[in-house]
N, C-alpha and C positions, 0 to 999 in steps of 0.2 A: 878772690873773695866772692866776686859773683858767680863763680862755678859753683863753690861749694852753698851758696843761699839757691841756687837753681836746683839743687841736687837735694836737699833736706824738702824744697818746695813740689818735685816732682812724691818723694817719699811720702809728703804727708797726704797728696793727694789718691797715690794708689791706695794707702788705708782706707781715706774715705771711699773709692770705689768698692774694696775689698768688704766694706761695711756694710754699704749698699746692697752687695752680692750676700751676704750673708742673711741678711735680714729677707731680701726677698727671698734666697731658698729657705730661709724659715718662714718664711710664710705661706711658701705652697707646701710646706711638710706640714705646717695647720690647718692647712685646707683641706689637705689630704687624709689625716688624722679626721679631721671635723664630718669629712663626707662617711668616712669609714664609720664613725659613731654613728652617724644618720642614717649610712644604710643599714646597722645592727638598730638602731631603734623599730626603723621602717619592716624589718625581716623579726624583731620581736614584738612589737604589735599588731603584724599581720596575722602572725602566732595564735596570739590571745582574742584576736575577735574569733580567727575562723574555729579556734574552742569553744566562744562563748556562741555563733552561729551554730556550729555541730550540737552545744548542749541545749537549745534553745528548741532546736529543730527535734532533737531525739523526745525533749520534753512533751512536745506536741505530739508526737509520733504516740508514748505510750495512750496518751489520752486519748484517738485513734482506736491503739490494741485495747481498751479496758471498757468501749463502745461510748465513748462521749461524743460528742458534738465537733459537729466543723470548728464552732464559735470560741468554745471548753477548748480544743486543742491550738489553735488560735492562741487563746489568753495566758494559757501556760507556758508556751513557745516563749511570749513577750514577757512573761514573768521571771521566764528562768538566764532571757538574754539581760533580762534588767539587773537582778542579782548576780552576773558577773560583770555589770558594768558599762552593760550600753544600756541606754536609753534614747528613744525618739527625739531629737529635739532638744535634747541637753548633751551641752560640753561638746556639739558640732558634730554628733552622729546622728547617723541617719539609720533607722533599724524598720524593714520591711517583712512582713509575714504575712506568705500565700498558703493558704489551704484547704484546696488543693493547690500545687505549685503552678504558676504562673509560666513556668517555661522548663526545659531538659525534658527528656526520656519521660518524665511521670507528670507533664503535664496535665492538668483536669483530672489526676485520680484521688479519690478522696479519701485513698487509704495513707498519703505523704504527706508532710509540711517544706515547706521553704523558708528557709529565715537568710534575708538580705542585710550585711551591716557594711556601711563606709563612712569615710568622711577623713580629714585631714590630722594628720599626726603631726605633733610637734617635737621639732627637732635642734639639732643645734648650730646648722650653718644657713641649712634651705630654709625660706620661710614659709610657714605652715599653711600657708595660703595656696602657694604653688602646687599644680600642677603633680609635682615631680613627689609631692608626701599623700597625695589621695591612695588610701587601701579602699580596697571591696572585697570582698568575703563572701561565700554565700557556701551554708550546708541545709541540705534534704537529710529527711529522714523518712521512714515511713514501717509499715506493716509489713511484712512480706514473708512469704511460705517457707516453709523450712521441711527439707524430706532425708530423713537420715536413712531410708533404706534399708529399714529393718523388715520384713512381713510379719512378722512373730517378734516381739516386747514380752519378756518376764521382768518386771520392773524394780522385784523385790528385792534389796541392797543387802539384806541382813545374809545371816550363816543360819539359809535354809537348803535344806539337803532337799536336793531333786527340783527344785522350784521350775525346772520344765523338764516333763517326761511324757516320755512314751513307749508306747507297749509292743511287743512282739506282734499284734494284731492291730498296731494301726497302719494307716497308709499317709505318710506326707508328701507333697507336691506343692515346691513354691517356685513362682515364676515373679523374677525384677528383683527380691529383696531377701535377707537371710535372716538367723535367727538369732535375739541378745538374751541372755542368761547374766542379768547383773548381781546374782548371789554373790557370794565370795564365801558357799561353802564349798569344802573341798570335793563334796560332790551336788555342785550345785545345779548340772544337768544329769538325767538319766537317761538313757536310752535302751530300748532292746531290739529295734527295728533295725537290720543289718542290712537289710536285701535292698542292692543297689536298685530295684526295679519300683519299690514301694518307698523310699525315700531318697527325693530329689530334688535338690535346688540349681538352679539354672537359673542367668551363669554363673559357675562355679569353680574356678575363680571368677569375678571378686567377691560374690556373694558365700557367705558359709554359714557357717556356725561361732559366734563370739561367745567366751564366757568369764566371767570375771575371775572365780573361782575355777573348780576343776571339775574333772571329772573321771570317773573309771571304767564308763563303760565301753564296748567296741561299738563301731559306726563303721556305714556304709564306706568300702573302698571307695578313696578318692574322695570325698568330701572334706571340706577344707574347715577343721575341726580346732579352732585355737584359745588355751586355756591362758587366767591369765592378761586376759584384756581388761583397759580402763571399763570403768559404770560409765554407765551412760544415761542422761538427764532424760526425765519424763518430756516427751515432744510437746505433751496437752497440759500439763504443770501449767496453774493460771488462766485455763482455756474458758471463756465467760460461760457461766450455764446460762439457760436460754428464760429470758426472761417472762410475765406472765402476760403479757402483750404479743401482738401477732403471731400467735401459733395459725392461724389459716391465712395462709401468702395472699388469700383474694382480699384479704380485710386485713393488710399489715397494722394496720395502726389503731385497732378493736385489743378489749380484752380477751383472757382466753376462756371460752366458754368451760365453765365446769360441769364436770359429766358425774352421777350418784348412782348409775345403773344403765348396764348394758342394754340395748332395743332384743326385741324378741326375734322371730322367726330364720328362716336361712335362706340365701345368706344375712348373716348382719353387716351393714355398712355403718364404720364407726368415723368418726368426725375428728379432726386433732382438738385440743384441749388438755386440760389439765382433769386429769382422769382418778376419782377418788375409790372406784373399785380393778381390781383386776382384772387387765383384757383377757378373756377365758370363754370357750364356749364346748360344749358336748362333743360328743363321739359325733364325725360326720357331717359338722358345721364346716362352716366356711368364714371369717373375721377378714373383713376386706377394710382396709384402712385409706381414706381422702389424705391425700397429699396436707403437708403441714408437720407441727410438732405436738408430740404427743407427752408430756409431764407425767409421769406414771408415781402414783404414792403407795401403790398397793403391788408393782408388776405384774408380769407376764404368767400366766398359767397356760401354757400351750399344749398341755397332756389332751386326755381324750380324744386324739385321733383327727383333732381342729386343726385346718389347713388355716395359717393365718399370711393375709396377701396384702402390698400395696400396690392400689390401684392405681393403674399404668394405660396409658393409650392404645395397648395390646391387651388385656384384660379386659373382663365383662361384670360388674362394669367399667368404664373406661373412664378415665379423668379428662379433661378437656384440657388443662395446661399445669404446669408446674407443679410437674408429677414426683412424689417422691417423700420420703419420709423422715423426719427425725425421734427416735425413742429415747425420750431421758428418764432413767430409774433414779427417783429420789426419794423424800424422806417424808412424814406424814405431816410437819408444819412448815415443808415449802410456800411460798419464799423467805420463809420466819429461818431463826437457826438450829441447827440442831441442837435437841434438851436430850441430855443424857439421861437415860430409863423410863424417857416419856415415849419419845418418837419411837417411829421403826420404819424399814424398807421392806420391800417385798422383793422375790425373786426373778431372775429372769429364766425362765424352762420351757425349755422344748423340749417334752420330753417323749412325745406320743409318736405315733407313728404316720403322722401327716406328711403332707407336701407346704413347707413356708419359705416364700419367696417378697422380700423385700429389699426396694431401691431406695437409697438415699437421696437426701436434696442435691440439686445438681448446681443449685446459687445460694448465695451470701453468707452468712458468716458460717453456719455451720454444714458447708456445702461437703461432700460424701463423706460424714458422720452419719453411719447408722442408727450403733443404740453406745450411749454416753449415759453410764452408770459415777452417781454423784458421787462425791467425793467419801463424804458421812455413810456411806451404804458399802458392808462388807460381805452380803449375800451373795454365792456364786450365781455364774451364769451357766448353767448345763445344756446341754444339746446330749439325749439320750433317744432309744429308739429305734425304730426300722425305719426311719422317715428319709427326708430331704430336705437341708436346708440350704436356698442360698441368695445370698444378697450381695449389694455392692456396695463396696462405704468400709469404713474402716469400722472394727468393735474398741471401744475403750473402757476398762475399769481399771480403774486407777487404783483403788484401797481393795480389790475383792477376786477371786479364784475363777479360772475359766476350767472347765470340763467339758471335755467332749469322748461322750461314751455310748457312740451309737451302735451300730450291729445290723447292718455296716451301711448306720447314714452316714451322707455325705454334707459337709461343708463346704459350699465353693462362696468364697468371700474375698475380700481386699486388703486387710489390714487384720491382725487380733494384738490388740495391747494389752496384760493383766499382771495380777501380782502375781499370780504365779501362772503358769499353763498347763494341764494335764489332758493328752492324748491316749486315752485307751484304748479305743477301738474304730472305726470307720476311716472313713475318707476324707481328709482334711486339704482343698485345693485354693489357695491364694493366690490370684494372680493380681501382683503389686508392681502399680503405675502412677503415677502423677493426676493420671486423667480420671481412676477411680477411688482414690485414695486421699482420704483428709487430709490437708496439707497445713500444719500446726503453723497460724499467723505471730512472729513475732515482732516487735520493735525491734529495729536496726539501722544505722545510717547507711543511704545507700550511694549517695552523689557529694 
């Protein structure tokens, strides 16, 4: 009788151990289970800040590209972190914003923002206090250059036939960068220039000829001729036009003087501002331009045989520093907007048989931008003549036709951007670089 009460007593005790057993491996399969949630919460709201960081910072960033304030990009950074949900100080985040950023690669440059977010996530084992649930976050965003290595832009998307051509009498030469043809008509480049010796890009591969649309004409052996390719976005699309404040770099923070008529004698030395007649002067003049920006409501009349110069520390006369020029062709109620059948633009022509040699700014925002033809303004830019032109800086129209139909002037430049391009005659030489060529600033995250 006592074996079998020892034997039921031993039984009920192995249960209870076996319960024991049970209950504690369920409880580290809860633990287990519980940390696994924790670390899916802690890896999804690491997620969500370093979004709400990345959006915060890119927020600040356009403010940056659109020429606001340290202060302006600052407040929007904090605005746009706030609307996804952090804030300063509430709910146990902590949300910091440097701009310029405070540390990494873009330290102290004040084209970036920094947006710092931490603090402790709740969860459902670890207590949110610990250690073990602090995220930190941090995204930059900033400005920065964009070079798609084009030398030659025909910008125009539609079904126009030829939208860049040239003639059996021109000459092309481009060095670093090839040429885009975004028509998508089926012949949307034209060419007649065959001779390997007069049309040349280098290097070639990888530089060619891109075009969206087609084409039928023959092209130089071996040039890398491809029909068919995506469009490709304006680089300067949203590029600030220059405002009517600091056009002369010694007096950044002056308005810009307004000019009602050119000075007499020769040469003329003309001054940047916002310029209400046409730069123009006679047969055998000379147009020597001060460093700065020049607003033009009337443009360029370069006929009559006027060499038109900017003045360079090599030149007579000579500039003393911050040498170099900006030409913006706009509308006649700049900085008002354009009234349709009121306003008008003027041209940009070269069309005489002079020598014009202009440099671009070599600092800030609109740094090797030549001549930046506005938006509202569909007047070509012509270069005709027995002359010589050459500058460095990139040419941008955006809405308006480039022609060049010298005989046999030369173009030696850095960049030509337009609606359409048309080469008929001279010498067309681009040498496309980083170091001479507008480099179109866009918002982007870069850290």
């Amino acid at each position: 009788m006592s074996t079998l009460i020892s034997f039921f007593r031993g039984a009920e005790a192995q249960r209870g151990q076996a319960i024991l057993l049970v209950a504690v491996t369920m409880m580290g399969m809860l633990m287990m289970v519980g940390l696994a949630i924790d670390a899916g919460q802690l890896y999804s709201s690491r997620r969500t800040m370093q979004e709400a960081a990345d959006a915060g910072a890119y927020a600040g960033a356009v403010v940056l590209y659109q020429q606001g304030t340290q202060a302006q990009a600052r407040a929007a950074a904090i605005n746009d972190t706030a609307l996804n949900g952090y804030t300063n100080g509430l709910d146990g985040w902590t949300v910091t914003v440097n701009a310029p950023p405070a540390a990494g690669p873009n330290a102290g440059n004040n084209l970036y923002v920094e947006v710092l977010i931490s603090g402790n996530v709740q969860t459902a084992i670890v207590p949110a206090q610990n250690v073990l649930t602090l995220v930190a976050v941090r995204g930059v965003a900033g400005s920065e250059a964009l070079n798609n290595n084009y030398a030659i832009m025909a910008l125009d998307r539609g079904n126009v036939g030829c939208s860049f051509a040239t003639s059996s009498n021109a000459d092309v030469h481009l060095t670093g960068g090839g040429i885009l043809v975004n028509s998508r008509s089926t012949t949307a480049a034209c060419n007649d220039q065959t001779s390997n010796a007069r049309f040349t890009i280098a290097p070639n591969p990888p530089n060619g000829v891109d075009i969206n649309g087609g084409s039928s004409s023959a092209w130089p052996g071996g040039l890398d001729v491809a029909t068919g390719q995506p469009q490709q976005a304006d680089p300067f699309a949203g590029f600030p036009k220059p405002p009517t404040t600091g056009c002369d770099p010694l007096f950044p923070n002056d308005p810009c003087v307004v000019h009602s008529g050119l000075p007499g004698g020769n040469p003329r030395v003309l001054d940047p501002g916002i310029w209400n007649v046409a730069l123009s002067a006679g047969g055998g003049n000379t147009l020597y331009l001060r460093p700065g920006i020049y607003i033009l409501k009337n443009g360029v009349n370069g006929g009559g045989n006027a060499d038109v110069i900017s003045m360079r520390t090599d030149t007579t006369p000579a500039c003393a520093a911050s040498c170099g020029v900006l030409i913006f062709n706009t509308h006649t109620n700049y900085p008002g907007g354009f009234r349709n059948g009121i306003d008008s633009c003027g041209g940009l022509e070269m069309t005489g048989n002079a020598t014009s040699d202009l440099r671009a700014l070599t600092t800030g925002t609109y740094a090797n931008l030549l001549f930046y033809q506005d938006v509202y303004c569909t007047n070509e830019m012509k270069i005709a003549g027995n002359g010589t032109f050459s500058g460095t800086g990139s040419v941008y129209l955006p809405n308006a036709p480039f022609r060049f139909d010298g005989n046999p002037s030369t173009l030696n430049g850095s960049q030509l951007i337009a609606r359409t391009v048309n080469i008929q005659n001279g010498n067309i030489t681009i040498n496309f670089n980083p170091g001479n060529t507008a480099q179109p600033i866009l918002p982007r995250l870069t850290e």
